[in-house]
N, C-alpha and C positions, 0 to 999 in steps of 0.2 A: 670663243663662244660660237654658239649655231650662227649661220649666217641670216640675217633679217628676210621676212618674207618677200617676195619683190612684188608680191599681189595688192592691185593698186589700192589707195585708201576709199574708203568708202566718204560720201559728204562729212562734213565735220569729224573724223574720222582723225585721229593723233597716232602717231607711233615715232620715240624719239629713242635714239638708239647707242648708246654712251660711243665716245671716239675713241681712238687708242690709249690718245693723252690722259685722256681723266681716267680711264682703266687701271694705268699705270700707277694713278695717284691717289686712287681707291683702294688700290691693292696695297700701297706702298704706306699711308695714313693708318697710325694706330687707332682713329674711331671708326674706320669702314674697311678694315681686311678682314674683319670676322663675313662679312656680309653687305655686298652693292650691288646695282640693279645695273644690267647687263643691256637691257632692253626694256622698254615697256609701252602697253597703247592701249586706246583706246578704239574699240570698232562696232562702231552701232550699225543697225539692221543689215547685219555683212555678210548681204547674198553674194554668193559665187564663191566667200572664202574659206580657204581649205590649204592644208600645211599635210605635208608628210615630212618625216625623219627618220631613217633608217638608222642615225648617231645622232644622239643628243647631247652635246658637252656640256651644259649646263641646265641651271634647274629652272621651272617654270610654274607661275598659278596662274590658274584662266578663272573671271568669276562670270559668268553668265548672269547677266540684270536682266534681257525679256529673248523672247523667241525660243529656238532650242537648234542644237546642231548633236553631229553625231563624233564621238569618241573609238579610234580603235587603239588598242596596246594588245602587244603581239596579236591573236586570235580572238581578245575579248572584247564583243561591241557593246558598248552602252549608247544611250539616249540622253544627251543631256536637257536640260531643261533649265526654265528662271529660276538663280536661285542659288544652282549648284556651283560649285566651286571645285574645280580639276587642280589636284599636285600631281608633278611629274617629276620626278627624279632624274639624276643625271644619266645618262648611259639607257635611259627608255625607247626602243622604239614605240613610236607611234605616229598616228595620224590623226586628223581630225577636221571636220567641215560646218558650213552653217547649214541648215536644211533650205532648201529652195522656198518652198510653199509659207515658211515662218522664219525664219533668218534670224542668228542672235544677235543681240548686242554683248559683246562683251570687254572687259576692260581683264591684260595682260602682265604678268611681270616675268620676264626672264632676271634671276640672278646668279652670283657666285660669292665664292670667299672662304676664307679658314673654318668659318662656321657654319658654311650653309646645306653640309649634311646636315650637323646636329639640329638647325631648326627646322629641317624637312623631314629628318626622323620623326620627332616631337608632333612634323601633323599625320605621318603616315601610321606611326605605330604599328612597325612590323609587318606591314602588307607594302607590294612593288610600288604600286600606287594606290591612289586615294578619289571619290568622287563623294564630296562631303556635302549634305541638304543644309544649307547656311541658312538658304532664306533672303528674299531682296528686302534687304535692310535698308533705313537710308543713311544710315551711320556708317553701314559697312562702304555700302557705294562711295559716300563722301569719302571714307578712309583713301579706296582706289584713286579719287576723281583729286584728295588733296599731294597723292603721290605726284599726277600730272602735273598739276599746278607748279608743283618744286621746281623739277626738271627744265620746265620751260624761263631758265633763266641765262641764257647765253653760256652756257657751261662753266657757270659761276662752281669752285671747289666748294664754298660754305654751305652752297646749295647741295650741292649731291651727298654732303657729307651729312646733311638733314635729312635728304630723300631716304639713304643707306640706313639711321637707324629710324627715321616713321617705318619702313621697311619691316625693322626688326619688332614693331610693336604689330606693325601687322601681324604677322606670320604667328606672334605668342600669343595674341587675341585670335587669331582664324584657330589655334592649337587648343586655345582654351574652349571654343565653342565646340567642337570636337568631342572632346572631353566631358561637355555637359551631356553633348547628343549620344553618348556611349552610356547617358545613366543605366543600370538593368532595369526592365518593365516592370513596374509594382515597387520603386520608389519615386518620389517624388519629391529629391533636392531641396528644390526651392521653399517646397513646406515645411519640411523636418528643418532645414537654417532658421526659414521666419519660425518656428517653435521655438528652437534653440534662444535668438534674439528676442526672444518676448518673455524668455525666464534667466535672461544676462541677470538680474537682482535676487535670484533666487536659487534653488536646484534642481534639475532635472536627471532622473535615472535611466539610465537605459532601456527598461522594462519596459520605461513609459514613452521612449521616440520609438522602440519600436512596437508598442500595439498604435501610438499615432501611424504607425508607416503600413500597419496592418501585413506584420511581416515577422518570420519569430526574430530572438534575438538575435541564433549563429548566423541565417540569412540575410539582416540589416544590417548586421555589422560588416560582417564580407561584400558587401555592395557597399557601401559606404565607403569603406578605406579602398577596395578598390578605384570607387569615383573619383576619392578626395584627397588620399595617402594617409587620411587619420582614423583613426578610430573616432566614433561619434562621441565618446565623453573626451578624448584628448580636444578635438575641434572644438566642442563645445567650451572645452578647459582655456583654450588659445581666445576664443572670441571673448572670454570672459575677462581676460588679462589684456587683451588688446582693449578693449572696454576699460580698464584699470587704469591703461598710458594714458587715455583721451581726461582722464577725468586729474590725472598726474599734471598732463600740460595746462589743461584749460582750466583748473579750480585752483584753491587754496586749503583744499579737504585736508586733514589728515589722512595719516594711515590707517586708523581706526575708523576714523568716519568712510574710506571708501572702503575697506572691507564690507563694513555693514552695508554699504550701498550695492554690494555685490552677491549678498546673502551669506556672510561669515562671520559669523559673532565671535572668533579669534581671530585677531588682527596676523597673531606671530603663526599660524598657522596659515593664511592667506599672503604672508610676507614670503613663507617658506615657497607656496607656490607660483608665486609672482618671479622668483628668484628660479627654480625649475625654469619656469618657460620662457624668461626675458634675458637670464643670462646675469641680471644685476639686481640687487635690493628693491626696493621702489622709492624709496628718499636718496639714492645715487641715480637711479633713472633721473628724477624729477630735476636732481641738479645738474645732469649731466644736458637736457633739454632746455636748458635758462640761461638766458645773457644772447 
């Protein structure tokens, strides 16, 4: 792994840095060779600090919560700011500092593992590296702040091997927000879902999410499936059937009564597509979920 920076801590300032041993057993543990954290810390108002690498053998996220520091990878400078979130991929040179005048805070994760291309692929998406507008969440923060937490337990294995995949749900929630922030300008996700979920008992045509989206159709639907991997009536199709399960576990309905609850005055025709999306009937669903 890169070797830890030796740049002093700042006050209440955390950075704890796995030993050989637990390496060996993170690597060597089928719940954390896909993915363990190599290093990590915390560094609030951290003037004066500043890393180069000329090799970087492992991977790293940096989330900036206030101030702002500056980012270089090969010749390209950016400006980071509150908020942002740096992935850096294995084998990147770079460098990077807090600014003097305004100093970040930031909280750090070095990791490796059998999987920790594929879930840095997942936030880069095809570009070297990544400077993603996350946003100072306090959700996001806690997420960072309960990695710390973990770690600091005498290098307990149950611990790390917690740390390694909260780890792994970060990195699919930082990928997923990514994701949202790639919508193309001139949809609006979140409306066209809450549409979608406000006619779960009825039907909706495409015509109709896309003059809601104010958009033609061939251009809503190519935004969509690219946002989402579906087409807007298959997704709409899935939330309706996921809809379906909820009402499978939690009631005593019929099949015919949750059709109709679904807006489908044929049961065997809403069975047929219950059975398309779920894989199993809905009265083998229902039994399959009891006991």
């Amino acid at each position: 792994m890169s070797a830890p920076s030796q740049w002093p801590l700042p006050a209440n300032g955390i950075r704890i840095v796995s030993p050989a041993f637990m390496l060996e057993r993170l690597q060597a543990h089928s719940l954390s060779e896909d993915l363990y954290p190599t290093a990590l810390g915390y560094y609030p108002s951290a003037k004066g600090h500043r890393m180069q690498r000329p090799i970087h053998d492992d991977y790293l996220i940096i989330y900036c919560v206030e101030g702002r520091g500056k980012l270089t990878v090969s010749k390209n400078r950016h400006e980071i700011e509150a908020g942002d979130v740096i992935v850096l991929p294995k084998g990147q040179t770079h460098s990077y500092q807090a600014l003097t005048n305004k100093p970040w805070t930031i909280f750090w994760i070095h990791y490796l593992g059998n999987k920790a291309q594929d879930y840095t692929d997942y936030l880069l998406q095809q570009t070297d590296y990544r400077i993603t507008r996350a946003g100072n969440h306090p959700q996001l923060r806690s997420a960072f702040q309960g990695l710390l937490d973990v770690a600091r337990t005498g290098y307990d294995l149950s611990a790390f091997l917690t740390l390694s995949n909260r780890l792994k749900l970060l990195l699919t929630e930082l990928g997923q927000t990514r994701y949202q922030q790639a919508a193309p300008k001139g949809l609006d996700l979140e409306a066209t879902q809450q549409l979608m979920r406000e006619h779960l008992n009825s039907q909706i045509s495409l015509d109709e999410l896309a003059q809601a989206a104010f958009l033609s159709k061939f251009h809503f639907s190519n935004r969509y499936k690219r946002l989402t991997g579906y087409s807007p009536i298959q997704h709409f199709l899935n939330m309706k059937m996921e809809y379906a399960c909820e009402l499978l576990d939690a009631s005593t309905l019929s099949v015919k009564a949750i059709a109709a609850e679904l807006g489908y005055n044929d049961p065997l025709y809403f069975s047929r597509l219950f059975k398309r999306t779920i894989g199993v009937a809905p009265l083998t669903y229902r039994k399959s979920t009891q006991g």
